[in-house]
C-alpha positions in Angstrom: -188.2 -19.8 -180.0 -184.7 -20.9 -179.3 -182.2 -21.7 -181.9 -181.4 -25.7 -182.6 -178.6 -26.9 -180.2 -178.9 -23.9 -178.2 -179.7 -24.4 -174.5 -182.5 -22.9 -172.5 -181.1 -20.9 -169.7 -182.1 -21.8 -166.2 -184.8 -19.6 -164.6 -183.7 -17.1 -162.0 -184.5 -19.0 -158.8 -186.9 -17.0 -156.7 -185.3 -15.7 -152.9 -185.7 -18.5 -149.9 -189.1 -18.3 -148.6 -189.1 -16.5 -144.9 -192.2 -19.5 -144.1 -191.3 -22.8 -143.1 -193.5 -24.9 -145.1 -193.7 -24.2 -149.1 -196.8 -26.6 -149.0 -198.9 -24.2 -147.2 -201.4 -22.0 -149.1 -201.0 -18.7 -148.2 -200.8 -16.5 -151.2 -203.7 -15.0 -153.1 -203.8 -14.4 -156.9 -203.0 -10.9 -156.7 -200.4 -11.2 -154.6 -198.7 -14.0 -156.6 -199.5 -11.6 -159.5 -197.6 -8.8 -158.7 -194.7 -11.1 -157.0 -194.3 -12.9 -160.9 -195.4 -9.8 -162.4 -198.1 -11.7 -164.4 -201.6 -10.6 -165.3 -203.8 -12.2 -162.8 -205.9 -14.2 -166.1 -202.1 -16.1 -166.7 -203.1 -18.0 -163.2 -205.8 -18.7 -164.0 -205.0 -19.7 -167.5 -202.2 -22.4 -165.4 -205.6 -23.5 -163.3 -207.6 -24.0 -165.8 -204.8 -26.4 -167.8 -204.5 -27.9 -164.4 -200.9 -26.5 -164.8 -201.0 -26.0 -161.4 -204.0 -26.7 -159.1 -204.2 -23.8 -156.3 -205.5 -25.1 -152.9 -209.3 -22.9 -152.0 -209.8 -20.4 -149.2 -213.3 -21.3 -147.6 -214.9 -18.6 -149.8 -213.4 -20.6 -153.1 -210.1 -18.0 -153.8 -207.5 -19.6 -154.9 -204.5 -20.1 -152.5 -200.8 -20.3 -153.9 -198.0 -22.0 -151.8 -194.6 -21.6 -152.4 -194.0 -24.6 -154.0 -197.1 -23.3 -156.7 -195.4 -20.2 -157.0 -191.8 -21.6 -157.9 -193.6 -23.6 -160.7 -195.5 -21.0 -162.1 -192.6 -18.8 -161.6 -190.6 -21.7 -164.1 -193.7 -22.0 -166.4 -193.6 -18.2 -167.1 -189.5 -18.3 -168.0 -189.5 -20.9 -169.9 -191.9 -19.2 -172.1 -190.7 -16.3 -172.0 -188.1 -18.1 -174.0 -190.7 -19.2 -176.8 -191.8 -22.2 -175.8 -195.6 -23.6 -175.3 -197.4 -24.2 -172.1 -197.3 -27.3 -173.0 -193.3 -27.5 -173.8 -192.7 -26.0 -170.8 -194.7 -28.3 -168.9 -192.9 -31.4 -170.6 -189.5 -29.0 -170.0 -190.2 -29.3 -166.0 -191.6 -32.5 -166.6 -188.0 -34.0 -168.1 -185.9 -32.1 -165.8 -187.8 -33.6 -162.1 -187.5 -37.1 -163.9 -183.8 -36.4 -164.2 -183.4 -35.0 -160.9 -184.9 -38.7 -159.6 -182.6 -40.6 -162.0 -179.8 -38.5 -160.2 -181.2 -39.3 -157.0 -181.6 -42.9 -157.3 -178.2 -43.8 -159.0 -176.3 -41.6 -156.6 -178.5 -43.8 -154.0 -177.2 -46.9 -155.5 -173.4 -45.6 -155.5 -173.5 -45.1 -151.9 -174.3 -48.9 -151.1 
């Protein structure tokens, strides 16, 4: 667990995605297992918590976009750092509620 008053470092951004849409499903468990290299039972641990919620091929695999894969891949660093699913969760959380803030008041500067 980190120190008191010590920052968590950021998580190595994953590289741009060659697809155009990050929304669309196209990754299997394996595959997003060996990308992360996580054991396969971590995603399904992250389903199960309804950490993140995979979309379902027709013969009910799981399906990772892009977008599930860059929060997974956030999940898994910030616990690597010590924390709890669920501190990392509130982490992510905290840090997409400041990124609206942001958004919104530089929104209201530009008026």
């Amino acid at each position: 667990m980190s120190e008191p008053g010590r920052t968590v470092p950021a998580v190595r951004p994953l590289p741009p995605s060659p697809f155009p849409d990050d929304s669309a499903p196209l990754y299997t468990v394996g595959q997003v297992a060996l990308m992360l290299d996580v054991q396969p039972a971590f995603l399904r641990r992250l389903d199960a918590h309804e950490v993140v919620r995979p979309s379902r091929s027709g013969g009910g695999q799981r399906r990772y976009s892009r977008h599930d894969i860059d929060h997974i891949h956030a999940i898994n660093g910030l616990m690597g750092e010590g924390l709890t699913l669920a501190g990392a969760q509130r982490i992510l959380q905290l840090q997409a509620e400041v990124a609206d803030l942001r958004r919104e008041i530089a929104g209201l500067k530009s008026r």
